[in-house]
N, C-alpha and C positions, 0 to 999 in steps of 0.2 A: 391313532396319532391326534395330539389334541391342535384347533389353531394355531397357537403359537408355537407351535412344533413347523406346523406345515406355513407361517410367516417367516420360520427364519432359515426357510433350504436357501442355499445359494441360486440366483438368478442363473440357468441354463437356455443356449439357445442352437439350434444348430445351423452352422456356420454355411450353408446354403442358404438359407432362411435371414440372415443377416440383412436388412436395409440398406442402399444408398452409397456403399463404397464405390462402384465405377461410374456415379454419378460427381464424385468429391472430384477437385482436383489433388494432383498429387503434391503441388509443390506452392509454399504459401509464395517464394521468390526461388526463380526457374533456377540449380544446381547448386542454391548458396542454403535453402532450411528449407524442412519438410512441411508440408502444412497441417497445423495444430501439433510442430513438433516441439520436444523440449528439447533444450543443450545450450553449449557456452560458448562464448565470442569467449576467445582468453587470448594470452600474450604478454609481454613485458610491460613497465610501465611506459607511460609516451610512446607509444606505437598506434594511436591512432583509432583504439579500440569503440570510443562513445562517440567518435567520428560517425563510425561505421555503423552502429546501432542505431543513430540516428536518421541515417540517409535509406538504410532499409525501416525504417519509420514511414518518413516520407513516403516510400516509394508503395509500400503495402496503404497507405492511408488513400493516395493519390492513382492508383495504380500505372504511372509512372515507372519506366524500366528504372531497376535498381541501377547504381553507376553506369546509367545509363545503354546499361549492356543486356541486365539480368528481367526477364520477365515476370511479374506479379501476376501468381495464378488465386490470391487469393485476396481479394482487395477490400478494404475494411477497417475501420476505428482500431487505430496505435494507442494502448495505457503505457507509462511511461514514469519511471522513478529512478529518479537521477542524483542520486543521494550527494556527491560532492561537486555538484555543479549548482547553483543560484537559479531556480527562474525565471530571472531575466538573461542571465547567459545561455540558458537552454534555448526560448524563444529565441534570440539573436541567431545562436546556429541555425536552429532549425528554419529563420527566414531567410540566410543566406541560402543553403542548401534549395529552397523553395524557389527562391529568384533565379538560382541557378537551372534549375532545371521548367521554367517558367510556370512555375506555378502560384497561385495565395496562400499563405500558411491560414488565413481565415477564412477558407473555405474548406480546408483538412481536417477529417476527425481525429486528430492528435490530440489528448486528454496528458495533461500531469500530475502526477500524483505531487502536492507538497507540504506535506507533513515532514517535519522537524526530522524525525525519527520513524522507521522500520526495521521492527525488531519481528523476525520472523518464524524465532526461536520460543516463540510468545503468546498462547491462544488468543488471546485478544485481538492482536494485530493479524492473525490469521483470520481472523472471521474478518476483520474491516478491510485488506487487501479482499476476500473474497468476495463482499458485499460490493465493494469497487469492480470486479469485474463482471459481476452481475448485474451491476446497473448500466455500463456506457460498453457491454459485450465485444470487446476487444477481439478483432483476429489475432495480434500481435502485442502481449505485454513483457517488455524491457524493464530487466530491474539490474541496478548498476550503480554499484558494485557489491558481487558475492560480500567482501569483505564487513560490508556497508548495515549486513543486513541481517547481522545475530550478535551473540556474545559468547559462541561452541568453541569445542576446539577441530579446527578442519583436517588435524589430524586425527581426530577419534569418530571411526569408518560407522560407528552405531549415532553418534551424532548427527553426521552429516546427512546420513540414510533415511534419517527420520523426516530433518528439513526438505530436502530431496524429493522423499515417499510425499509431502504437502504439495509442493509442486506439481505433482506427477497428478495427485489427483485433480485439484485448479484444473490443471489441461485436459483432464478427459471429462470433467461435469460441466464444462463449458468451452470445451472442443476451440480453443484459444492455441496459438504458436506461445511458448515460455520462452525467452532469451535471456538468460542470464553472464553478465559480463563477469570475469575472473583473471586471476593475475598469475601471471605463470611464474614458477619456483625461480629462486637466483643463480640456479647449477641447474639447467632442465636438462631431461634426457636428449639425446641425439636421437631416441627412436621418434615410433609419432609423436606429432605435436599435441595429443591429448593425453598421451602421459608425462608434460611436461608441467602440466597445471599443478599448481601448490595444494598442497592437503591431500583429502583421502582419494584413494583410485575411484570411489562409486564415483566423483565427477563424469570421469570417462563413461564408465557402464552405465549412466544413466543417460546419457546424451544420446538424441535420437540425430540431431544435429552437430557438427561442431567447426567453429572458425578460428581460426588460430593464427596472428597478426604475428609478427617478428621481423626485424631488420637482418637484412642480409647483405655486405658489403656495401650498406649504407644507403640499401633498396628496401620498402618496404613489401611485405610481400604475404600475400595471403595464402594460406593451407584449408584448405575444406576435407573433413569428413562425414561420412551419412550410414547411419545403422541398415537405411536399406537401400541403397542407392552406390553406383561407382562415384570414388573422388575425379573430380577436372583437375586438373592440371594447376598447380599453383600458377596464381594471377598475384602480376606485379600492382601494386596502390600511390597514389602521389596525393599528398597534401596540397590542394591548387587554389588560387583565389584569383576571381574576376570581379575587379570594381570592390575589393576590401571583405567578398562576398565569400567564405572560405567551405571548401567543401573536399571531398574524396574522389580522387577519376581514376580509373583504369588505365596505369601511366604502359607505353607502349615506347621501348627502343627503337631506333633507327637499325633496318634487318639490313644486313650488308648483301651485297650481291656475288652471288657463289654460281655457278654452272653444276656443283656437285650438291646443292642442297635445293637446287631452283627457286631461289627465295625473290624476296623482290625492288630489289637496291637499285634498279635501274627506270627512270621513267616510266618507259614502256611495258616493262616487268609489272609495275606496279599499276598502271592503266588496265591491264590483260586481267590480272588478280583481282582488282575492284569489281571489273564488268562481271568477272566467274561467281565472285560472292553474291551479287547481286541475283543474278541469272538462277543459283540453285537454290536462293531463298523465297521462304514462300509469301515473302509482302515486301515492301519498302525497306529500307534501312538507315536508322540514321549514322553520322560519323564517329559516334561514339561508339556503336556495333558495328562498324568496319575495319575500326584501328585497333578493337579488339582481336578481332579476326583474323587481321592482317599484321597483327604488333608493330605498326609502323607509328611515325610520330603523327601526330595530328594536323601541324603545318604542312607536310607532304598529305595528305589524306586530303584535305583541303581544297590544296594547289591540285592537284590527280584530276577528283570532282569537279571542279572549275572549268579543267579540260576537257572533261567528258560533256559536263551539261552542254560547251558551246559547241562541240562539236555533234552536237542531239543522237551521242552513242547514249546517255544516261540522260534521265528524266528527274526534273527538281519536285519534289510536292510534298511542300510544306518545308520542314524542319528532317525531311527524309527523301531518300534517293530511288531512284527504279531503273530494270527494263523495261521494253514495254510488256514481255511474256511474264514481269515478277509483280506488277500493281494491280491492287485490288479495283476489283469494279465499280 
């Protein structure tokens, strides 16, 4: 066997032998993407999609709980290509978003990408997206939107495959999260919400991740799937703004008070609930992770808390709540 025979066997290793998996975290943001995963935020149009890519920006950049709920297991410089947004509208969001969750956007490693054009159907602009995340090594690069970013046809499944197959590698030669935003067909299916997405099925098959935005009697409302992980429970979403300041919260109904579902619509009910979430979590919590929790409104969440600090059942520290058996040392 001459050299270049024995240069071009395929790389083999065995999979005991492997480096550094139960060292990795699993999840770049705790039950919403996998870390260094690829797939798609899709949904209709005006559903709030670059909302959401943005605030999981932030929050992986900042490690900052995503909507305030979701944990950042992998926190690290956001690349960012926002093809029908202005970058000075992208900045604006992304420093509401910022304020809102108290942070500097100038102290964020959130990078833009603003070239005119990305065509990714294109060798050229394939080597200059690649050379881009080879330089500012992104845990998290957003590119938005699918439509934004070739000249194929997304129904021709040997097309899309190829563009896709580029992706796929980006993500594993530089172990980066790919999020790619897409627009769900005008007739989607009733089944899951990834075979709703417009164009070829490899969208689905290729997604390690996937988030799925849609209105539902005039609720916005999130769908999560994960190639290797169980889906949570769709989470309702609200368009909110404090002080002009516009961002995405984890909007939570007023839960009515039942005896046959024990829910927690009564005062006391909801005092009891607080104390229990607190008690079985393993650190502080802020209000945003309680009204998650508890799907209660925020104003009761609030008013509850209020009650507890002064009656020193619950402990105030900081921007987060405790027992004394739930705070860190």
């Amino acid at each position: 066997m001459s050299a270049s025979d024995r240069d071009d066997i395929l790389p083999v290793v065995r999979a005991a032998d492997i480096d550094g998996v139960g060292a990795r975290p699993r999840w770049l943001v705790a039950s919403l993407w996998a870390r260094a995963g690829v797939g798609i935020l899709g949904g209709a149009p005006k559903c709030c999609k670059s909302w959401l890519a943005l605030e999981m920006a932030v929050a992986v950049a900042s490690g900052a709980s995503c909507l305030g709920v979701f944990a950042v297991g992998d926190v690290g410089p956001a690349l960012l290509y926002m093809a029908e947004d202005a970058a000075p509208i992208v900045k604006t969001r992304l420093a509401g978003i910022c304020r809102h969750r108290g942070l500097e956007l100038a102290s964020l490693p959130i990078h833009l990408i603003t070239a005119p054009a990305l065509r990714l159907d294109r060798a050229h602009d394939q080597v200059r997206l690649r050379d881009a995340v080879a330089k500012y090594a992104p845990r998290m690069l957003v590119l938005d939107p699918f439509v934004r970013l070739h000249r194929i046809d997304e129904n021709d499944a040997g097309q899309v495959s190829a563009l896709l197959g580029y992706l796929r590698e980006l993500q594993r030669a530089h172990d980066v999260a790919v999020l790619v935003v897409h627009h769900a067909r005008k007739n989607g299916t009733a089944g899951q919400p990834g075979q709703s997405l417009r164009g070829s099925g490899d969208f689905f098959a290729w997604a390690d991740s996937l988030l799925y935005v849609r209105r539902h009697r005039g609720q916005l409302m999130l769908a999560v799937e994960h190639r290797g992980a169980p889906a949570p429970d769709p989470i309702q979403l609200a368009l909110a703004a404090d002080d002009d300041d516009v961002h995405l919260e984890v909007a939570t109904g007023d839960v009515t008070d039942d005896a046959e579902t024990g829910t927690v619509g009564d005062r006391g009910g909801l005092d009891r609930a607080i104390v229990e979430a607190l008690t079985q979590a393993s650190g502080p919590l802020g209000r945003g992770q309680l009204r998650a929790l508890l799907r209660v409104r925020n104003e009761r969440v609030g008013e509850a808390l209020t009650r507890l600090v002064d009656r020193g059942v619950v402990l105030r520290e900081g921007d987060r709540f405790a027992v004394p058996d739930s705070r860190h040392p």
